[in-house]
N, C-alpha and C positions, 0 to 999 in steps of 0.2 A: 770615485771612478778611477783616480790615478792610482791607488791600490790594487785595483781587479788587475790593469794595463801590466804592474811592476810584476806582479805575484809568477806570472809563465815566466816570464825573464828572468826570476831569481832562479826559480824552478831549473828551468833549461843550463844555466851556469850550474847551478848545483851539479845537475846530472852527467853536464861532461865532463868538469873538472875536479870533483870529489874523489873519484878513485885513486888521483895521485897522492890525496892528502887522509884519507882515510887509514885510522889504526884495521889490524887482522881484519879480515873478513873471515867472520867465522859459519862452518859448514856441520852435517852431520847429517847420517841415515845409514842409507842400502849397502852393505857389502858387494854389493853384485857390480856395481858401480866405481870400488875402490880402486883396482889398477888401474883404469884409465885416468880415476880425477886426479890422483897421485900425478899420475905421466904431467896431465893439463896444467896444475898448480906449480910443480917444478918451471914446464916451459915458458910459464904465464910472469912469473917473478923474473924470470933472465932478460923477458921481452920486456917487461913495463917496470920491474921494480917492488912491484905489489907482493902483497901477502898474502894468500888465502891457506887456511888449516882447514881439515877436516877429518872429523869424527866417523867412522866406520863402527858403528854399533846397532846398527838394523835398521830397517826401513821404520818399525813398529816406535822406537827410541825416537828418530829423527822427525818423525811425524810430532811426538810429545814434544821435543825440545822447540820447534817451530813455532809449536800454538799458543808456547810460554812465553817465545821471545827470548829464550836464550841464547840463538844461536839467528843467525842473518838470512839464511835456506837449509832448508830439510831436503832429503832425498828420499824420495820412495820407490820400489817397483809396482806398486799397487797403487791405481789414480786414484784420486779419492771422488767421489760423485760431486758431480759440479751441486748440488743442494748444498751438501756439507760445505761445500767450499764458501756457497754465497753467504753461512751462516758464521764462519769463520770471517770472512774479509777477507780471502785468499785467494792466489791464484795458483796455475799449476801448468806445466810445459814439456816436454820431452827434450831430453839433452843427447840418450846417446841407446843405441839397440844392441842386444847381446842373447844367448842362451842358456838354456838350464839343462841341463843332460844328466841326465845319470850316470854311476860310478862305481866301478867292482874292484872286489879284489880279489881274483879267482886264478890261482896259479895255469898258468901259459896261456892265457886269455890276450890277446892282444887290442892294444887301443881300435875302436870301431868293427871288432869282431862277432861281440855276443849283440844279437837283435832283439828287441822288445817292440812288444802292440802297447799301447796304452792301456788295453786289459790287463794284459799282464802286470804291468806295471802296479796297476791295479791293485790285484792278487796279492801283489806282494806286499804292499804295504798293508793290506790288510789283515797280513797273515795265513793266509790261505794258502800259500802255499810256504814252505819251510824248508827245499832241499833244492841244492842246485841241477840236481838230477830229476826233477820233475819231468814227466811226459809233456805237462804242458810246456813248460821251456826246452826241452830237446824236441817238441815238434815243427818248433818255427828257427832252431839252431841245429839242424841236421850235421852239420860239419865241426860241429865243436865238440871234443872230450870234455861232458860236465862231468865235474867231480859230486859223489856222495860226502857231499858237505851241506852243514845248516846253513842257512841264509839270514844274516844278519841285517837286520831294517836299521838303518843311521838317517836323523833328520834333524832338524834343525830345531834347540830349546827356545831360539830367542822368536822375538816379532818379527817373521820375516819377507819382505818382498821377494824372496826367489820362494820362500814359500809357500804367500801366495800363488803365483805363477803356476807351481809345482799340483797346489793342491788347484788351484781352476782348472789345469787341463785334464787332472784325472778326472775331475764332477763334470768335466764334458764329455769324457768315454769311458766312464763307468757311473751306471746308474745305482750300482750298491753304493759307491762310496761319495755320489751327490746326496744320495741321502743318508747315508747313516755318517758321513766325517761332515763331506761340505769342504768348504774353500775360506783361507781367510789366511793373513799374515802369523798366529798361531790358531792350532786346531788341538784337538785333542786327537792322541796319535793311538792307534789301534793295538800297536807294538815298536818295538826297537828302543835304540839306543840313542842319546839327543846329543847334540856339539852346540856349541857357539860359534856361531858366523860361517862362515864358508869356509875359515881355517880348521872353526872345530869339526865340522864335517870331514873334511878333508884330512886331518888327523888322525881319527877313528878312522874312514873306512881305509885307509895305509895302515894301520895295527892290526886291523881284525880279519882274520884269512876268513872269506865268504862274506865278506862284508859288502851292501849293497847300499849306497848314498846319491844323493843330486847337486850339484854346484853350479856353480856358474861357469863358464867354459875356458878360462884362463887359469882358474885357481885348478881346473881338471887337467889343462896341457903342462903346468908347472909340477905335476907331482904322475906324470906317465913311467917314471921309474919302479912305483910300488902301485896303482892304481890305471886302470881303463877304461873310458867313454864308451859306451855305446851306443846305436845306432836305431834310430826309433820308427815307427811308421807311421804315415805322415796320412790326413784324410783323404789324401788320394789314394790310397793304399803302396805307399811306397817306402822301404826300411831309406832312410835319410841319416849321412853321414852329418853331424855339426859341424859346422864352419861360419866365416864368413859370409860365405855365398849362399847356402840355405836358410841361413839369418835374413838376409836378404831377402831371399824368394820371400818368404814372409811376409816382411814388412812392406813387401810391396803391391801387394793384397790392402793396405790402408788406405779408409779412406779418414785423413785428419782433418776437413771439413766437416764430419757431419757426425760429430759431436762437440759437444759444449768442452771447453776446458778438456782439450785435447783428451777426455777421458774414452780410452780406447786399451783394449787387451790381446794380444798377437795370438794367443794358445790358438792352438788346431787351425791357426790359417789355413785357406783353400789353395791349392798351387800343386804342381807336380815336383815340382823342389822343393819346398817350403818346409824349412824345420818345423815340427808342432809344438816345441815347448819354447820357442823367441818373443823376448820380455824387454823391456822397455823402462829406462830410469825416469823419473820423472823429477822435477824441483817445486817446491812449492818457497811461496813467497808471499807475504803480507801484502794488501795492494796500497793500504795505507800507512805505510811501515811508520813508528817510531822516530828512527832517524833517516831520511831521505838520502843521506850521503852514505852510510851504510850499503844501502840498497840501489844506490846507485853502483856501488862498488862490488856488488854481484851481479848485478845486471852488464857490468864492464866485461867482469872475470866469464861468466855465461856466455856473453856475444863470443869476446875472441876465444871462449876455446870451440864455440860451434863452428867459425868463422877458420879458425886455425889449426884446432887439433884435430883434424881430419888423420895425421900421420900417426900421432901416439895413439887414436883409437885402432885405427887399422892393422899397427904392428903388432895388438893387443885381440885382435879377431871379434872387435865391437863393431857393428855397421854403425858409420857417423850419419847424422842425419842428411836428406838432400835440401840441393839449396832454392825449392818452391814452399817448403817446412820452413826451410833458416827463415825465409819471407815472412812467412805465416805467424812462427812466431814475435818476430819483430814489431809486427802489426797489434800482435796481442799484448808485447809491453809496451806499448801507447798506447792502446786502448785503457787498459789496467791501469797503468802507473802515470801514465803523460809523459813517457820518457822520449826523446827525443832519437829516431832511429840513425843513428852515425855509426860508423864501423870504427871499431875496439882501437884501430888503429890511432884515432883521434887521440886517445891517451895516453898511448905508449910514451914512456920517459924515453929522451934522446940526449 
């Protein structure tokens, strides 16, 4: 009996004082996700001391290295079905909201000027259409000089959660390409040209004049010198500038009760703002981790930067999560892990 009594008490010490004495906390997955956890993990060591790395090599990567136990948390943009999860021993949460946009290179095009339907979009990666001078693109860009230039498809080689994202919201408004491509973190691509990660995206379509790509929306504001976002229509029928704020409109369309394991996807939210392609990082973690002080020591680094990097997401045009979510989650690593809900600040080194 005095074993059962001692076993939460070890537990409980473990959970709140481990992160200070924990080697690296090591991370890996989403691209889509890396400016801001960069921004958090910087902040996170000046506040506490801690360490955490992470690996930026694709949601598809980080999922693998997770299930090995290589690594302490995985990042994905794509949740994984809470079955799979319960067949792993896993669980999974949302950390932080952002968008996927698309990206040209179309001489005197400016940032949020060229518009796309989702068809279209469609179209193009399908191939179906080939010239920037299409009828069907000059009918919904009345105001734009498109140029009689070919149109180059750029997507992503690796496994990827903006992939995902990218290919779920075409296979919700386009029925050719739910059936003949489909959705998933890699597909097989109809045409174009492939990159690695959201840099290699973003590298190709900066080289290739008529170049047409999707990133994630920071890696798109960082390179507006050679490349330009544009502006999509949204299931209200509305062309939708990316931002912060129509990230938002999105996400606020959630309902994160009423599914399991927070397994939920933003594409084509409802809203009269509401960007249609906002995507969502999620972390996945062993509920019965290996080393418990490890996992204590991510579950530390996860609170305060829910808790605290509200700034570095924001300055980065990520919507941070709100704080009935922070709740929610909290709730769910106790349930999951028996962690004890204290705020991050408990462990800050002083």
């Amino acid at each position: 009996m005095k074993k059962h009594i001692a076993l939460p008490i070890i537990l409980t010490a473990l959970f709140v004082a481990a992160p200070s004495l924990a080697a690296e906390t090591k991370g890996a997955g989403s691209t889509f996700v890396s400016p801001v956890m960069a921004k958090w993990i910087d902040a996170y060591k000046i506040k506490t001391g801690n360490t955490v790395s992470y690996q930026a090599v694709g949601s598809s990567i980080g999922v693998g290295l997770i299930k090995k136990g290589t690594v302490d948390f995985g990042a994905t943009d794509m949740p994984l079905d809470p079955s799979e999860l319960d067949k792993l021993g896993m669980m999974q949460f949302p950390i932080v909201i952002g968008g996927v946009v698309p990206v040209v290179n179309i001489d005197g095009v400016k940032p949020g000027q060229i518009r796309f339907t989702g068809q279209l979009l469609a179209d193009i990666y399908l191939g179906k259409l080939r010239s920037w001078n299409d009828p069907a693109i000059r009918a919904i860009n009345p105001d734009i000089k498109l140029p009689n230039t070919a149109i180059t498809v750029v997507h992503r080689i690796d496994g990827s959660g903006t992939t995902f994202n990218w290919s779920n919201y075409l296979a919700k408004v386009s029925p050719q390409w739910k059936a003949s491509v489909g959705e998933g973190t890699a597909i097989e691509w109809p045409v174009g040209l492939g990159g690695k990660g959201n840099d290699g995206v973003a590298s190709l379509v900066s080289l290739v004049p008529g170049a047409i790509g999707y990133l994630e929306y920071t890696y798109a504001l960082q390179r507006l010198d050679r490349i330009s976002f544009a502006t999509v229509q949204n299931s209200a029928g509305h062309f939708v500038v990316p931002d912060a704020a129509s990230f938002q409109a999105a996400a606020s369309s959630a309902d994160w009760n009423a599914d399991k394991d927070f397994h939920l996807v933003l594409t084509n939210a409802p809203g009269e703002d509401a960007y249609p392609i906002t995507a969502t990082t999620f972390v996945l973690m062993p509920k019965a981790p290996k080393s418990p002080d490890r996992s204590a020591a991510v579950i530390d680094f996860m609170r305060w930067s829910l808790e605290n990097g509200k700034p570095q997401a924001e300055t980065l045009n990520y919507v941070p999560l709100p704080a009935a979510l922070i709740d929610q989650i909290e709730r769910y690593w106790q349930q999951s892990l028996g962690t004890p809900t204290v705020s991050a600040s408990a462990t800050v080194k002083r």
